[in-house]
MARTORZA-241013 format. One record per residue (C-alpha): residue number from 1; residue in one letter; chain; x, z, y. Coordinates in steps of 0.5 Angstrom, whole numbers. Example, Ala and Ser with C-alpha at 12.3 -4.5 7.8 and 13.67 -1.06 7.14 Angstrom:
// MARTORZA-241013
> 1, A, A, 25, 16, -9 .
> 2, S, A, 27, 14, -2 .
***
This chain:
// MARTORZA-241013
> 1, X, A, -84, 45, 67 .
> 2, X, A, -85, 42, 59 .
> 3, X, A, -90, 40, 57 .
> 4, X, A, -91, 36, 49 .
> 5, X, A, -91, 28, 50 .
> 6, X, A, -98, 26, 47 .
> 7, X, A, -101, 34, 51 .
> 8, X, A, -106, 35, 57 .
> 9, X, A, -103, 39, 63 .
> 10, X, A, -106, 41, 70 .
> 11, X, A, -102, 43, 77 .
> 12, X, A, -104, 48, 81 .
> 13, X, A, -103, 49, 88 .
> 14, X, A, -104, 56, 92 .
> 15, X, A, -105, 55, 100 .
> 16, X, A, -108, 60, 105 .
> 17, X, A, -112, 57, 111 .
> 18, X, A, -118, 57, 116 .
> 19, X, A, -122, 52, 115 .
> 20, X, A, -121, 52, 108 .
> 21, X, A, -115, 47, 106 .
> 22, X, A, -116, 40, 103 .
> 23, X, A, -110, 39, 99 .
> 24, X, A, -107, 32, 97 .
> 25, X, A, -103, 30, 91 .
> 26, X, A, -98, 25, 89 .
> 27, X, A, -94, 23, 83 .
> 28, X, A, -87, 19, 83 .
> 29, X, A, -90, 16, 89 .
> 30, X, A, -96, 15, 87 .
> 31, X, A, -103, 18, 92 .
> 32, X, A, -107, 21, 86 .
> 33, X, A, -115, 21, 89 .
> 34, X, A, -115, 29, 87 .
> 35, X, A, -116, 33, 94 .
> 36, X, A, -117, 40, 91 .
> 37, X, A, -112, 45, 89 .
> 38, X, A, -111, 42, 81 .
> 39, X, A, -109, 36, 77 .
> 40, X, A, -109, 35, 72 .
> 41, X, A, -104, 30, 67 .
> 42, X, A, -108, 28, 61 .
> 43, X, A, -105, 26, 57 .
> 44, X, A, -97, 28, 59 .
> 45, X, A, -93, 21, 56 .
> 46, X, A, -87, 21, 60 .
> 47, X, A, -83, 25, 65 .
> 48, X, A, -87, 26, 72 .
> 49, X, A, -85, 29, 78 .
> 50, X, A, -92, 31, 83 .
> 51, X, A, -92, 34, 89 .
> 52, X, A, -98, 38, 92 .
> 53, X, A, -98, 37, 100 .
> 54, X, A, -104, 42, 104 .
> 55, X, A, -105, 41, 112 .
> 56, X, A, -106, 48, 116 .
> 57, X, A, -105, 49, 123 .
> 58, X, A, -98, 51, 122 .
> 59, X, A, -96, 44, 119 .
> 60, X, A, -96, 42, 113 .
> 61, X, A, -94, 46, 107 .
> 62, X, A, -91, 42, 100 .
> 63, X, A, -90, 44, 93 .
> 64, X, A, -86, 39, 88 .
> 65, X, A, -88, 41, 81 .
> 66, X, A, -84, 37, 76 .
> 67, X, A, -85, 36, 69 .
> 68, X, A, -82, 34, 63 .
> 69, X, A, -85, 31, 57 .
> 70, X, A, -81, 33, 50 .
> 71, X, A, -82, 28, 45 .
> 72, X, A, -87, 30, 39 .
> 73, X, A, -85, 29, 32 .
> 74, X, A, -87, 24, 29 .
> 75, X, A, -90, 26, 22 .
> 76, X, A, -87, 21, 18 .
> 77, X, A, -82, 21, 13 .
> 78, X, A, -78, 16, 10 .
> 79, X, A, -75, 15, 3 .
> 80, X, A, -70, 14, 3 .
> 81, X, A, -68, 15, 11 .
> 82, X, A, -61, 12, 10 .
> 83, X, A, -59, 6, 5 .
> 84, X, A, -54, 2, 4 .
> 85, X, A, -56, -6, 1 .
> 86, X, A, -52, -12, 0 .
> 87, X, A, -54, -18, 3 .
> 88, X, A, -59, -21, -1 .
> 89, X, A, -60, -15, -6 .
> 90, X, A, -68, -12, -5 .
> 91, X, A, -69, -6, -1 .
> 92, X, A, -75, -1, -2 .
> 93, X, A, -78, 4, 3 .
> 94, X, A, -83, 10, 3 .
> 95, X, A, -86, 12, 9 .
> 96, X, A, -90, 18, 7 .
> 97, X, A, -94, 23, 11 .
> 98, X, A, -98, 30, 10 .
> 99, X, A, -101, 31, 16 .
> 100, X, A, -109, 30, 17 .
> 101, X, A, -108, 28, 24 .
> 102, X, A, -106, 21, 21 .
> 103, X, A, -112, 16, 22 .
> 104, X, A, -107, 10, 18 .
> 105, X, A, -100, 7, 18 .
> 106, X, A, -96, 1, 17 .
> 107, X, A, -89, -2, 18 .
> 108, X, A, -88, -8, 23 .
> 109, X, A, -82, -13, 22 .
> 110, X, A, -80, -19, 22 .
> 111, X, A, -81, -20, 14 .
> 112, X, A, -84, -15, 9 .
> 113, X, A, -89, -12, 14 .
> 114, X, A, -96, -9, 12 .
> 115, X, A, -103, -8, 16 .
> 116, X, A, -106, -3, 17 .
> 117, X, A, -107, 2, 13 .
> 118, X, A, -109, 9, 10 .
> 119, X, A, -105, 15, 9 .
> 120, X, A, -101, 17, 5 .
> 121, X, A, -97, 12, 3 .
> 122, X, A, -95, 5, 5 .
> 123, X, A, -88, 2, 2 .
> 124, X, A, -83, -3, 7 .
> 125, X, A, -81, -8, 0 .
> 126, X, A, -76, -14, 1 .
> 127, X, A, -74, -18, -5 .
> 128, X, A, -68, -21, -2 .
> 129, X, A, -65, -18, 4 .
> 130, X, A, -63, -24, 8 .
> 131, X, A, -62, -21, 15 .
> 132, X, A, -55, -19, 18 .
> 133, X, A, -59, -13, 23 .
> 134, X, A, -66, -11, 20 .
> 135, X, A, -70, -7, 25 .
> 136, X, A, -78, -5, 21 .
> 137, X, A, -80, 1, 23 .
> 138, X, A, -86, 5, 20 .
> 139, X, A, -92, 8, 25 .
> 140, X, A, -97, 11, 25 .
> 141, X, A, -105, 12, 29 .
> 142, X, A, -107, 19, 30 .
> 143, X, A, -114, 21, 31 .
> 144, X, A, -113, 22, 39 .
> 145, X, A, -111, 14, 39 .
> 146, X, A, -103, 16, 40 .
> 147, X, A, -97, 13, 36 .
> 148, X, A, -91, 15, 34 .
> 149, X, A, -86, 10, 30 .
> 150, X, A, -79, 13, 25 .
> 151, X, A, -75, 8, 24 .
> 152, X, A, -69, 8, 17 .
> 153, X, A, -61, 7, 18 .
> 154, X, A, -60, 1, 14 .
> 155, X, A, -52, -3, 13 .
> 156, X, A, -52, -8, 10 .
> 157, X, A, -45, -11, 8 .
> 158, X, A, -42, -17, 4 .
> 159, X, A, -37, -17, -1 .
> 160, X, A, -32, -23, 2 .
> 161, X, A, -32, -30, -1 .
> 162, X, A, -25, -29, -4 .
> 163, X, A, -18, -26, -1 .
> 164, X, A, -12, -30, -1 .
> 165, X, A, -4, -29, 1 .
> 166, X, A, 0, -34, 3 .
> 167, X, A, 7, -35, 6 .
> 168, X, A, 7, -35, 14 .
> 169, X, A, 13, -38, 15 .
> 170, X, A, 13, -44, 10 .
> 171, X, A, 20, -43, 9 .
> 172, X, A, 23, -40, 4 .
> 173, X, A, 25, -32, 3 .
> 174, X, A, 32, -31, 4 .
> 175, X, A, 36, -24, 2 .
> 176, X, A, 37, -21, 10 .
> 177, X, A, 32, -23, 13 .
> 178, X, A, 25, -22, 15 .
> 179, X, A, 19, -26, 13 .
> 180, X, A, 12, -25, 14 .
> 181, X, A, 6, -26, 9 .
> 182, X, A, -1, -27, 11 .
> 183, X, A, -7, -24, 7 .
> 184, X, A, -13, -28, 9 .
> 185, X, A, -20, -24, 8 .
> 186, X, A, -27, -30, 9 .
> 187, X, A, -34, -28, 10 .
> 188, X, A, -34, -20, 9 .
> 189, X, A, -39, -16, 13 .
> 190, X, A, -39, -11, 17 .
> 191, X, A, -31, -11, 18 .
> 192, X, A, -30, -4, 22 .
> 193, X, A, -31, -2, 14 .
> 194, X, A, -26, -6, 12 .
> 195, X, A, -19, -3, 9 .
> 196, X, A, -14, -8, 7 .
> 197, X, A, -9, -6, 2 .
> 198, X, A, -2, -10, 1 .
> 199, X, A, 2, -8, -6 .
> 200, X, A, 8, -9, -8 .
> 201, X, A, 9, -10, -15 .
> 202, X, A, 4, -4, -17 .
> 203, X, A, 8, 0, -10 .
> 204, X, A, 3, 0, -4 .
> 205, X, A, 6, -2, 2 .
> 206, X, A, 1, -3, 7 .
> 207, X, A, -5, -1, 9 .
> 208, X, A, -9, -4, 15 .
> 209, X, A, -17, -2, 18 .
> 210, X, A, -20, -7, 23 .
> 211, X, A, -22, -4, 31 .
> 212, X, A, -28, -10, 31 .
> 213, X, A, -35, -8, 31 .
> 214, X, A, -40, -14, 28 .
> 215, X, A, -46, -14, 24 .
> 216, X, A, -45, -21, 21 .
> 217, X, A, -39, -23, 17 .
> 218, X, A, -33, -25, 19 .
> 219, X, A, -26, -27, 17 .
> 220, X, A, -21, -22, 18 .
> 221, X, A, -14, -23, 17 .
> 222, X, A, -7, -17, 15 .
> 223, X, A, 1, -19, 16 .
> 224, X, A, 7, -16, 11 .
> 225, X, A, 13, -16, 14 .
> 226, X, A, 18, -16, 9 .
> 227, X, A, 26, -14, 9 .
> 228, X, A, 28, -18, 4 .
> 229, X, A, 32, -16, -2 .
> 230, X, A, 35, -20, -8 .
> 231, X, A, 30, -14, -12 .
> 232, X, A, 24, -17, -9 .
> 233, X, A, 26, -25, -14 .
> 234, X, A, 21, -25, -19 .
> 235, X, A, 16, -19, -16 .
> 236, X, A, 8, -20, -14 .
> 237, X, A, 5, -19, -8 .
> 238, X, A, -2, -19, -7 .
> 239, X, A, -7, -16, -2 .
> 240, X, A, -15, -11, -3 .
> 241, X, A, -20, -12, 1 .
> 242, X, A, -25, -6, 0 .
> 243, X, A, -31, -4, 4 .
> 244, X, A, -32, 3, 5 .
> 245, X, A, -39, 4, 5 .
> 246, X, A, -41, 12, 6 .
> 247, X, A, -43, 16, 2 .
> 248, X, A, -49, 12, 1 .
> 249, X, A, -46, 6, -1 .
> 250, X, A, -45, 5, -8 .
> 251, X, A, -41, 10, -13 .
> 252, X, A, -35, 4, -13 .
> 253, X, A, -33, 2, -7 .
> 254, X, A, -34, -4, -8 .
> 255, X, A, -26, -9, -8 .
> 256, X, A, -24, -17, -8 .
> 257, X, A, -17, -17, -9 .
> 258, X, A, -12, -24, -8 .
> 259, X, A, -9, -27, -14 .
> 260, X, A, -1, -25, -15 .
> 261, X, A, 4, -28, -10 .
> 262, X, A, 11, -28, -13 .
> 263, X, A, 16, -28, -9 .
> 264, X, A, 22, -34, -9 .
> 265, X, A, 28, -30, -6 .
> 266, X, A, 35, -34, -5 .
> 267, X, A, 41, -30, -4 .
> 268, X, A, 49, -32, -4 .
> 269, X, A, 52, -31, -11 .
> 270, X, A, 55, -24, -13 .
> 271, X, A, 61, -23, -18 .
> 272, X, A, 59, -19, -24 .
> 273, X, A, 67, -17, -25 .
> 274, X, A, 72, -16, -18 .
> 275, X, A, 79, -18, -17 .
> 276, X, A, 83, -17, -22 .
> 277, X, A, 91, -17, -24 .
> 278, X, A, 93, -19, -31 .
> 279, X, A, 100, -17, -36 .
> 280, X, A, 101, -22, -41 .
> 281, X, A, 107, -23, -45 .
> 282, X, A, 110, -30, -46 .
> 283, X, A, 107, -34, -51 .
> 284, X, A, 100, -32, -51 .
> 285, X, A, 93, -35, -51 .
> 286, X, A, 89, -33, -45 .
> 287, X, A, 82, -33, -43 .
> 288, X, A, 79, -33, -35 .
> 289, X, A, 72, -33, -35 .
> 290, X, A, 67, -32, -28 .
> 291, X, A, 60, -32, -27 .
> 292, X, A, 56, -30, -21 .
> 293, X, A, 50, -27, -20 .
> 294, X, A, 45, -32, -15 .
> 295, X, A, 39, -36, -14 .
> 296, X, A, 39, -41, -14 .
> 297, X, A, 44, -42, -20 .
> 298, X, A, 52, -42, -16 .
> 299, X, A, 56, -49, -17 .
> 300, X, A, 63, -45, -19 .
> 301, X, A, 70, -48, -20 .
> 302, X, A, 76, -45, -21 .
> 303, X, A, 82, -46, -15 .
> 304, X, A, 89, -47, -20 .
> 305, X, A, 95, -50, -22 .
> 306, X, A, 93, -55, -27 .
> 307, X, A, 98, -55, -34 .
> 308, X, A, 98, -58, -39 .
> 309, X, A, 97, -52, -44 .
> 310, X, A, 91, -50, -39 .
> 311, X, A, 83, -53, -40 .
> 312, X, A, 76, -50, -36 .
> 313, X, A, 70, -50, -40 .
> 314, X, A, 64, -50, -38 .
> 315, X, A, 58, -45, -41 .
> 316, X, A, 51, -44, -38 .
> 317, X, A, 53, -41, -31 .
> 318, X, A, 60, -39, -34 .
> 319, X, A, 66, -43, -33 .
> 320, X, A, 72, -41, -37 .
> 321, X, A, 79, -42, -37 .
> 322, X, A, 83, -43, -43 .
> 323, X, A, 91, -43, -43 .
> 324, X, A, 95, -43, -50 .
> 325, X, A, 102, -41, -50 .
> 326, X, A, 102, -39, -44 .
> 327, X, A, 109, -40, -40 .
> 328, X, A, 112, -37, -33 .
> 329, X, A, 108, -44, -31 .
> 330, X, A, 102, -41, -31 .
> 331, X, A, 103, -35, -27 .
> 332, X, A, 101, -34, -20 .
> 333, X, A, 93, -33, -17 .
> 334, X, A, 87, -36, -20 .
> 335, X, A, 81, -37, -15 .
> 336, X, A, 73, -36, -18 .
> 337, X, A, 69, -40, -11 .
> 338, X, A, 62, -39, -13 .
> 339, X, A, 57, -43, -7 .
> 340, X, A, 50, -44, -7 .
> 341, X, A, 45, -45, -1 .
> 342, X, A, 45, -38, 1 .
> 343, X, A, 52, -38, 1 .
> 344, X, A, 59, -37, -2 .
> 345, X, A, 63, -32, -5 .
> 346, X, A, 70, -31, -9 .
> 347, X, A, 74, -28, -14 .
> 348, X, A, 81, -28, -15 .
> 349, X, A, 85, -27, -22 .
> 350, X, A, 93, -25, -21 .
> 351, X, A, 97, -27, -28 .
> 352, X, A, 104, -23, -29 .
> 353, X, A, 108, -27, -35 .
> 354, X, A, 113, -22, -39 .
> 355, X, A, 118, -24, -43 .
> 356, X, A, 118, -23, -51 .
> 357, X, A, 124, -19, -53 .
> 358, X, A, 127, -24, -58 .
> 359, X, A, 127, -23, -65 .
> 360, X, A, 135, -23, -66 .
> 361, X, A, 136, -17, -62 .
> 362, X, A, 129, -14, -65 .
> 363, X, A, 133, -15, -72 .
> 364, X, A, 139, -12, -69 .
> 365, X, A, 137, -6, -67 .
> 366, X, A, 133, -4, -74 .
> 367, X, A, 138, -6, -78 .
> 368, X, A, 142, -1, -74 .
> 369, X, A, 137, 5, -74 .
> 370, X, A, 137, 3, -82 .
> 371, X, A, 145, 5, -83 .
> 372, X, A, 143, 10, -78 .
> 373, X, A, 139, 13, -83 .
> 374, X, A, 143, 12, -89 .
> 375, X, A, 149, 15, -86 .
> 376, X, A, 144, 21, -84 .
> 377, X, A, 141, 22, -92 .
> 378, X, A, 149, 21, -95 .
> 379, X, A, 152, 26, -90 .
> 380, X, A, 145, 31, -92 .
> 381, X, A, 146, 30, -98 .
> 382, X, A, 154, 31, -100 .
> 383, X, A, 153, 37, -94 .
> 384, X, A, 147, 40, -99 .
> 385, X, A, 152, 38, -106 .
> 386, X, A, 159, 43, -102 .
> 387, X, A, 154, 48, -102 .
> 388, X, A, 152, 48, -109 .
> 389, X, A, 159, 48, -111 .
> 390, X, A, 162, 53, -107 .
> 391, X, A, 157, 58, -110 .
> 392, X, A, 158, 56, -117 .
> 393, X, A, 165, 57, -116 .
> 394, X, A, 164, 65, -114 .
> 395, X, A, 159, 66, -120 .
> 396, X, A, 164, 64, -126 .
> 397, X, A, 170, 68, -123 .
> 398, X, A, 166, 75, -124 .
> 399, X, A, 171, 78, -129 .
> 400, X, A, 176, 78, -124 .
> 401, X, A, 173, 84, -120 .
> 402, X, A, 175, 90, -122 .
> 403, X, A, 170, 95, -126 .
> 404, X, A, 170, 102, -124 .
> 405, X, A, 167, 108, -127 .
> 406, X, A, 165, 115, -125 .
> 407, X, A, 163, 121, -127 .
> 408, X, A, 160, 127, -126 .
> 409, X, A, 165, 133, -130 .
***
């Protein structure tokens, strides 16, 4: 059977006998002086099993009766029954009531408890919450002498001391391969509500959550992997930490983030221009120029043979060979050997020296298509002046073609 907590309850055993039965009670094991066929509970506080025993000539007879004591509800109400705090912010608690039962009430803890006092109202105020795990609760005395306590959900949390990110390796980051950084996240309570967020640039990368269950703070520590590509020279990264507090918590979550990290990236040289093979006619100026793509800036020097019409410069990260009046000497393969601490890389530049058609033999052939042209414009025009004569001739001898007359008689 249930019976209300803090409520009077009485078991009664039924036995038939002759001479009239003594009965005998015991509770959890516990022989109760009652000898008649009731008992009475009062009052019902926790869970009970009693057993009723009555001797007759048949042998003893037993019934077990088992109560359960449901709780009670406390008529207390707390407002607000869950918060969200900062260390060492104030907090403010009412525990109110609207019962008449209520003969006073208070709160009991560590720090910020009251005495005992009247109903309806009596406030738990901290000014400066320095506990990681405050526990008060708020009870109340009813008029039969019981209590009944109500105790408030309260998470404090602390924002970290500061968020930094930091090379794991201490080696430098090379195109190809992988590196590691490390967001270190100091003092932050509770880190189960922790999430820490890596960005790349304004790109998220990688979000982390921790597993660990602790109300105090603790450091607390994520790792990027990083695939290195020669893009990522001169990018930022940085990490978040952010405290999800519930909807109880404030309206921002709040957030420390780290300063930049920009990323130093070493990668070999690349060529801005591919292999090439040039045509150039003898007698010509020339100019070979290479640069390349890298970090740090590439040593680059040309493998050639050297001639007396031919120079390197040297411009920033370009280096140009010059060649004037170029000859068949300077024909042949040019190579570009870029190098830096990343690596090598080369280029190679074909020339083709042409021969110039001499000018004799230029003047030769316009001089012969001048007379070739001559020779056509006089031949157009005597052809053009026979014309003109033949027709002429035929007009003026018209008197010699006969006239005839007809006529119709």
């Amino acid at each position: 059977m249930s019976s209300s907590e803090g409520t009077n309850i009485m078991l009664t055993c039924e036995a038939v006998g002759n001479p009239l039965t003594v009965y005998g009670w015991t509770c959890d094991g516990e022989n109760m002086l009652e000898n008649t066929n009731s008992l009475n509970i009062t009052p019902v506080n926790r869970n009970t099993t009693c057993t009723c025993t009555a001797p007759s000539i048949l042998g003893n007879i037993t019934k077990t009766f088992y109560v359960h004591a449901e709780p009670r509800g406390c008529p207390l109400t707390l407002t607000p029954s869950e918060i969200v705090v900062k260390f060492g912010d104030p907090i403010l608690i009412n525990c109110s009531t609207s019962a008449t039962d209520v003969e006073g009430m208070g709160w009991e803890a560590p720090f910020g408890g009251t005495g005992f006092e009247r109903p309806p109202v009596v406030t738990w105020r901290v000014e400066k919450l320095e506990e990681w795990t405050p526990s008060p609760f708020c009870y109340a005395t009813l008029v039969d002498g019981s209590q009944c306590t109500v105790s408030p959900l309260i998470a404090v949390y602390k924002t970290p001391d500061f968020v930094s990110v930091s090379d794991m390796g201490h080696v430098p980051m090379v195109e190809g391969r992988e590196h590691d950084l490390k967001c270190d996240v100091i003092s932050v309570a509770p880190v189960q509500i922790l999430t820490v967020t890596w960005y790349r640039g304004n790109e998220t990368v990688l979000t982390e959550t921790f597993n660990e269950s602790t109300a105090i703070p603790v450091n607390a520590s994520s790792t990027l992997k990083i695939s290195t590509q020669r893009d990522y020279n001169g990018l930022t990264f940085r990490c978040e930490a952010e405290l999800h507090l519930g909807p109880k918590g404030p309206k921002f979550l709040p957030n420390t983030s780290s300063p930049p990290y920009t990323a130093v990236v070493l990668y070999a040289p690349e060529f801005k221009n591919g292999n090439e093979s040039k045509e150039v006619l003898q007698g010509e100026n020339v100019t070979l120029s290479c640069s390349a793509d890298s970090n740090p800036p590439s040593n680059i020097r040309w493998i050639y043979t050297a001639a007396v019409n031919s120079n390197v410069t040297t411009e920033g990260q370009q280096k140009t060979i010059s060649i004037t009046g170029i000859t068949s000497a300077n024909a042949g393969i040019y190579i570009c050997v870029a190098e830096n601490e990343a690596g090598r890389n080369t280029r190679f530049v074909s020339l083709v020296i042409k021969d110039k058609v001499p000018l004799l033999v230029i003047g030769v052939l316009l001089a012969v298509f001048a007379i070739g042209l001559i020779v056509l414009l006089v031949f157009i025009y005597y052809r053009k002046r026979k014309n003109w004569h033949s027709s002429f001739d035929i007009v003026s001898n018209a008197t010699d073609v006969p006239l005839t007359v007809s006529s119709n008689a």
